[in-house]
DRENNU-158528 format. One line per 8 residues: their letters; for each residue x, y, z of N, C-alpha, C. Coordinates in steps of 0.1 Angstrom, whole numbers, plus 5000, padded with zeros to 4 digits. Each point is the difference from the previous one (the first is absolute). Layout:
N
a) X,Y,Z,X,Y,Z,X,Y,Z; ...
***
This chain:
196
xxxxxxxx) 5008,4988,5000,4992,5012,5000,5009,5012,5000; 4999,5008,4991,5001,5016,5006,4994,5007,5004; 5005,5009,5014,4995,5008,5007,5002,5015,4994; 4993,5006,4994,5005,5015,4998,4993,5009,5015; 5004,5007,5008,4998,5012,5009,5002,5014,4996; 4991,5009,5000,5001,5015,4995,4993,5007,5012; 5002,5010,4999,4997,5007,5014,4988,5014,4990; 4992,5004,5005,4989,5009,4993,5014,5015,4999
xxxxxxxx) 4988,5003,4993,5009,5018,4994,5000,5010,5010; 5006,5010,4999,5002,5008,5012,4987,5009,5004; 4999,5004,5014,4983,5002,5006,5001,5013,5006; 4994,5006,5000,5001,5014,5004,5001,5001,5014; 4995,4991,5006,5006,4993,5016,5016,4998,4999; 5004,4990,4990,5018,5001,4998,5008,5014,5003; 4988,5009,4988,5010,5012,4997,5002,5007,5014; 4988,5001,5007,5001,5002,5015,5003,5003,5008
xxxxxxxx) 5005,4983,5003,5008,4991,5008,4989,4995,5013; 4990,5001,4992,4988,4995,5011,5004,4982,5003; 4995,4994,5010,5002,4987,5000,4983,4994,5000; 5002,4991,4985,4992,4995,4995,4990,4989,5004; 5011,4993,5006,4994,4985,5005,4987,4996,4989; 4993,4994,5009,4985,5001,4987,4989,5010,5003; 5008,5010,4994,4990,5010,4993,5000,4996,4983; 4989,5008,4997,4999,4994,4987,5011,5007,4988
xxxxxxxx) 5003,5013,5005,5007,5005,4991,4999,5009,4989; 5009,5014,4992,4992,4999,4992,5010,5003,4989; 4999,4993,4992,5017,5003,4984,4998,5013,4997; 5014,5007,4999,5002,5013,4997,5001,4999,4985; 5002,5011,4992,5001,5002,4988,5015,4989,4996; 5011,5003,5004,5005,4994,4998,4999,4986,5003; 4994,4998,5015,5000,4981,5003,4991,4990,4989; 4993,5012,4992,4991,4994,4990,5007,4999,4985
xxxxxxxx) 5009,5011,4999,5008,4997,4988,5012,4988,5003; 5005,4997,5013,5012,4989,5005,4987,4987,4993; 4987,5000,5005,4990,4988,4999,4998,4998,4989; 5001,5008,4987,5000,5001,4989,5011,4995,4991; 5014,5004,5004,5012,4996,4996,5000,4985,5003; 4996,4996,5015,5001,4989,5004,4995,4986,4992; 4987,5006,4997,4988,4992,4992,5003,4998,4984; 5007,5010,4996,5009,4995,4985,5014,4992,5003
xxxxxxxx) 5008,5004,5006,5009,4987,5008,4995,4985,4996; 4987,5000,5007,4996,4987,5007,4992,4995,4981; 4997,5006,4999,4990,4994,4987,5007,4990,4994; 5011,4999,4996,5005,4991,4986,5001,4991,5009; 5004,4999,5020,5001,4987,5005,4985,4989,4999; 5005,4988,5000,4989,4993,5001,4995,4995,5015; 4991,5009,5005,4993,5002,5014,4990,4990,4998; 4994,4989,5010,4993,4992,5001,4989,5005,5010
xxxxxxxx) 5004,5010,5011,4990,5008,5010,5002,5009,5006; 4991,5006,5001,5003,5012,5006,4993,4998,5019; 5006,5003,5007,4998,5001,5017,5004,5018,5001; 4988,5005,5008,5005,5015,5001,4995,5000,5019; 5006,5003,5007,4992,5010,5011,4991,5007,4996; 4989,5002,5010,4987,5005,5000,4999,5016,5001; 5012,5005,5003,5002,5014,5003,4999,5008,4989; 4997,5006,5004,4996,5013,4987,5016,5003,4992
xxxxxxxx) 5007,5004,5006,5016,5001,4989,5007,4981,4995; 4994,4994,5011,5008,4992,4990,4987,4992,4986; 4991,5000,5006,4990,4996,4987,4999,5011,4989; 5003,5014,5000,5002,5004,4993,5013,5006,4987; 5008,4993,5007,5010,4997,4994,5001,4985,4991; 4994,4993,5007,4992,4985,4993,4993,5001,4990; 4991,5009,5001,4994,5000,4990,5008,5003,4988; 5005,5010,5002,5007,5008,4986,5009,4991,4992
xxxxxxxx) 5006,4991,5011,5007,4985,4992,4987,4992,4992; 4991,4997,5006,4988,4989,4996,4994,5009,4988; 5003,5012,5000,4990,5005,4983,5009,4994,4990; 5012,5001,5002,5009,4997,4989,5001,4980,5002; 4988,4995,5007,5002,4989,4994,4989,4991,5009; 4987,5002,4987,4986,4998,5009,4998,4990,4999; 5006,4989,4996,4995,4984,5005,5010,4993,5010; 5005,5008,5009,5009,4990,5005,4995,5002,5015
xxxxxxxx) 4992,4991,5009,4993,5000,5011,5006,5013,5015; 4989,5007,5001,5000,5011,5011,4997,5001,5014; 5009,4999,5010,4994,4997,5009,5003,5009,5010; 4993,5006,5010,5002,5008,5010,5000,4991,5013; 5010,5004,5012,5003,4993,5009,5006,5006,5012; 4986,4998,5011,5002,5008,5009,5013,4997,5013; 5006,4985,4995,5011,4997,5008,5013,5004,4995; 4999,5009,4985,5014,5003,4994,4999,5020,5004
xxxxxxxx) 4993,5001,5016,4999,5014,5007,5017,5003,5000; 4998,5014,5000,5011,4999,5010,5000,5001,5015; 5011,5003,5007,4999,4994,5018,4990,5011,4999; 4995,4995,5014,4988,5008,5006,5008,5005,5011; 5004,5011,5003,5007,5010,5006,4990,5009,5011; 4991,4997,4999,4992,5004,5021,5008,5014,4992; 4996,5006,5014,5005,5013,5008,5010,5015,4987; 5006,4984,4993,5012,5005,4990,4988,5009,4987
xxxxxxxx) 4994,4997,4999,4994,4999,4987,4990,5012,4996; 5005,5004,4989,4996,5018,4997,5009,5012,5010; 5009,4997,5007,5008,5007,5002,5010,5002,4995; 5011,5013,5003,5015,5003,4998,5008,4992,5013; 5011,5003,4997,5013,4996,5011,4998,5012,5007; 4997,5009,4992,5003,5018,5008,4982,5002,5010; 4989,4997,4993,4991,5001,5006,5000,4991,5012; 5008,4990,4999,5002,4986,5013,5008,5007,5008
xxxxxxxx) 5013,5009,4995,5011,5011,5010,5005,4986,5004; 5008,4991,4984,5008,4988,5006,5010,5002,4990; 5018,5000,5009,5008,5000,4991,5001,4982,4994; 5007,5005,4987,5002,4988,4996,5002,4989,5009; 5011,4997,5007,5000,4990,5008,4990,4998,5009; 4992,5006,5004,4986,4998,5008,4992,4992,4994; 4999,5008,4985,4989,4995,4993,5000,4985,4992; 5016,4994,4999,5004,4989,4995,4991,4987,5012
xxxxxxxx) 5005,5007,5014,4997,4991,5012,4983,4999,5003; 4992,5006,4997,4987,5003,4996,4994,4993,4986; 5008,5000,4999,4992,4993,4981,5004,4986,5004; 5014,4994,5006,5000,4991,5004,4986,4991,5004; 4994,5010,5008,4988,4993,5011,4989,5010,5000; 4993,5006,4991,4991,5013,5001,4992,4993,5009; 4994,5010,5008,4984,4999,5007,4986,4996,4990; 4996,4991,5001,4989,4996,4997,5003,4994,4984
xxxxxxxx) 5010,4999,4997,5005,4994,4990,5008,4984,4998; 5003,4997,4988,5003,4986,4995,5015,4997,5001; 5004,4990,5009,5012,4997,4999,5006,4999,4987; 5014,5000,5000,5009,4993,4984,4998,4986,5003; 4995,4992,5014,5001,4989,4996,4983,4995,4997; 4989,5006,5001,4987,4998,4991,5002,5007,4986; 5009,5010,5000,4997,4998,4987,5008,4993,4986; 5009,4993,5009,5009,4987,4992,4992,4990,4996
xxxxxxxx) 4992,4997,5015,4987,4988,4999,4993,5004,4988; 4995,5010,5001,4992,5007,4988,5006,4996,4984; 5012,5006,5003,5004,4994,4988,5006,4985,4995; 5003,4994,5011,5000,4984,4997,4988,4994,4994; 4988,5006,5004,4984,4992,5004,4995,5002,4987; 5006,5017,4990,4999,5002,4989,5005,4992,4984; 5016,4998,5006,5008,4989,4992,4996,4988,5000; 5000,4995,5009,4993,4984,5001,4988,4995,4989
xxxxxxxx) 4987,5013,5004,4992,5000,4992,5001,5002,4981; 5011,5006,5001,5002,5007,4984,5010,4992,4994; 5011,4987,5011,5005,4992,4994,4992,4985,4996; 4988,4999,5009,4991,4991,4996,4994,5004,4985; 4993,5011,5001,4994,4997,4984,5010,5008,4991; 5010,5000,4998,5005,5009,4989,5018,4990,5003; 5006,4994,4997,5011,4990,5004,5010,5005,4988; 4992,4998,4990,5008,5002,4984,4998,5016,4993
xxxxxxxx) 4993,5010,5011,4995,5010,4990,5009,5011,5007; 4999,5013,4994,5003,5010,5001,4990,5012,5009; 5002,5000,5013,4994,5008,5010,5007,5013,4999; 4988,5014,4999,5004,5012,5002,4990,5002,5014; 5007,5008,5010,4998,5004,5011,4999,5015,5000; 4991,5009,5006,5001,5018,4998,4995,4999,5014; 5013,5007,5005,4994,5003,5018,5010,5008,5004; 5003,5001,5010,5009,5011,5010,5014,4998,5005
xxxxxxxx) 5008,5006,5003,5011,5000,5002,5002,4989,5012; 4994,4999,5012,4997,4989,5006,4995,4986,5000; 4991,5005,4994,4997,4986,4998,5009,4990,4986; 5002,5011,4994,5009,4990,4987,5010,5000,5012; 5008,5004,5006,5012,4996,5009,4999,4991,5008; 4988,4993,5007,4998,4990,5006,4994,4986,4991; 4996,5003,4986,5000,4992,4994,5015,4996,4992; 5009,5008,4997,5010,4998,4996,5006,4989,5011
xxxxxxxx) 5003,5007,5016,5002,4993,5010,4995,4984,5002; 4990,4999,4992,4993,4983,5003,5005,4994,4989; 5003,5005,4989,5004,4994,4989,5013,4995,4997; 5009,5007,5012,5011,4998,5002,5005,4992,5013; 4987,4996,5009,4998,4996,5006,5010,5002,5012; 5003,5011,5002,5008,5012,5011,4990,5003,5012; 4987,4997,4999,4993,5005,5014,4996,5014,5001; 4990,5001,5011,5001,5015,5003,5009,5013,5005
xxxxxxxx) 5012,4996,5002,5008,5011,5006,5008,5004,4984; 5000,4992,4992,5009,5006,4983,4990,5012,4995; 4989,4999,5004,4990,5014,4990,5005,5011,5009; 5007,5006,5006,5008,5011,5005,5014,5002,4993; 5005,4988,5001,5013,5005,4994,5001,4999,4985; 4981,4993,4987,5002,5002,4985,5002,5014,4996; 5007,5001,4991,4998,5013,4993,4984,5009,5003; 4999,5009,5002,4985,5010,4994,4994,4996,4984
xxxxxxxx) 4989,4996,4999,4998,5000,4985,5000,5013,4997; 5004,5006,4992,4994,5011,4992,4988,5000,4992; 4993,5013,4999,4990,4995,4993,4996,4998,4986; 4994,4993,4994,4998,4989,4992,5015,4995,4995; 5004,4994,5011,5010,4998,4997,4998,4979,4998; 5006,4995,4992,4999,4987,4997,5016,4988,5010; 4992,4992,5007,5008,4989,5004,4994,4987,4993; 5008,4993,4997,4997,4987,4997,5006,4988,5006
xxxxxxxx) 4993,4988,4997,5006,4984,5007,4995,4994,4989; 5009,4988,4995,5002,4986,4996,4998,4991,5007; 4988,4995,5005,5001,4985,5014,4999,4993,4991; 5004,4987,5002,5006,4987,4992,5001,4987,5013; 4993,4994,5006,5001,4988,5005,5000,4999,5018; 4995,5019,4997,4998,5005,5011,5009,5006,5006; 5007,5005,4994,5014,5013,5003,5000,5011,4989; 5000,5009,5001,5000,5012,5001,5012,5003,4991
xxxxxxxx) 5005,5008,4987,5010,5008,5001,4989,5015,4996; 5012,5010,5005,4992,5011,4996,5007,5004,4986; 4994,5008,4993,5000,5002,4984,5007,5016,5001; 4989,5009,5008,4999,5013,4999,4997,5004,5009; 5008,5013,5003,5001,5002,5012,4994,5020,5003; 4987,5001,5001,4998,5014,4999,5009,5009,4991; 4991,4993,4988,5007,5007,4983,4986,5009,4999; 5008,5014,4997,4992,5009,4995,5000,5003,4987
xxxx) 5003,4996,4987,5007,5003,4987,4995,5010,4994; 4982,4994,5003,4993,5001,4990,4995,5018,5009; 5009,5003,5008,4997,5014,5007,5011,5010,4989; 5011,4994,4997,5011,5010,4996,4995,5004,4987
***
């Protein structure tokens, strides 16, 4: 199976620096032209499905891939959220009055929010399912910087403490995996090309 991971286009929350968690979001002019570059990118690949988060930026960044290629199955999915971030969420670091280092130890563990280690589960509980029906196909994924990082994390089967130390996706930015017999190599590693 190939795993492709893309992260939605940039959100006027991004430009911000609001923290998103699951809010729904909303693509800036540009996060819609990154969604548009992205979506010609992707066309000439041979995609077997589409999985998007249910959030307003990342389904709408989904979509704009899925016009450019209307028979290939659409699916929105409320477990490809990103973390649910409690207390964190629709705020600044500056409106919180948390310096960096504060705010790292806080995001660790927000109040009323989702561990990194439910939302690894999350993303295990996701793979499992999409390695069952799809074994030989080509899986496209459109969701959030977190949650593709904790799915990356299972697929490399590193656990929950590696989605802190993956890279940041950038946005619409593309990772990929090759699994083969149930190991993982990764292909691509938050390639932006189709931005330059």
């Amino acid at each position: 199976m190939r795993l492709i991971l893309v992260r939605h286009g940039e959100t006027e929350e991004n430009r911000k620096g609001i923290i998103q968690g699951q809010m729904q979001g909303k693509l800036t002019e540009k996060g819609l032209k990154q969604a548009k570059r992205l979506a010609n990118r992707l066309k000439a690949r041979k995609i077997d499905v589409i999985y998007s988060s249910d959030l307003a930026r990342a389904r709408d960044t989904a979509e704009e891939i899925a016009k450019l290629m209307p028979n290939v199955p659409f699916h929105l999915e409320k477990g490809l959220r990103e973390r649910k971030l409690g207390e964190l969420r629709g705020k600044t670091k500056e409106e919180l009055g948390m310096s960096d280092r504060k705010f790292v130890i806080v995001f660790l563990n927000p109040k009323n929010g989702e561990t990194r280690k439910d939302m690894y589960q999350r993303a295990q509980s996701f793979l499992k399912r999409i390695y069952k029906k799809h074994k030989k196909g080509t899986v496209l994924v459109v969701g959030h910087n977190g949650i593709n990082k904790a799915l990356a994390a299972a697929v490399l089967e590193k656990g929950p403490s590696a989605i802190r130390e993956l890279p940041n996706q950038k946005n619409t930015a593309i990772t990929s995996f090759e699994i083969r017999g149930g190991r993982a190599e990764r292909v691509k590693r938050n390639c932006t090309e189709h931005l330059e």
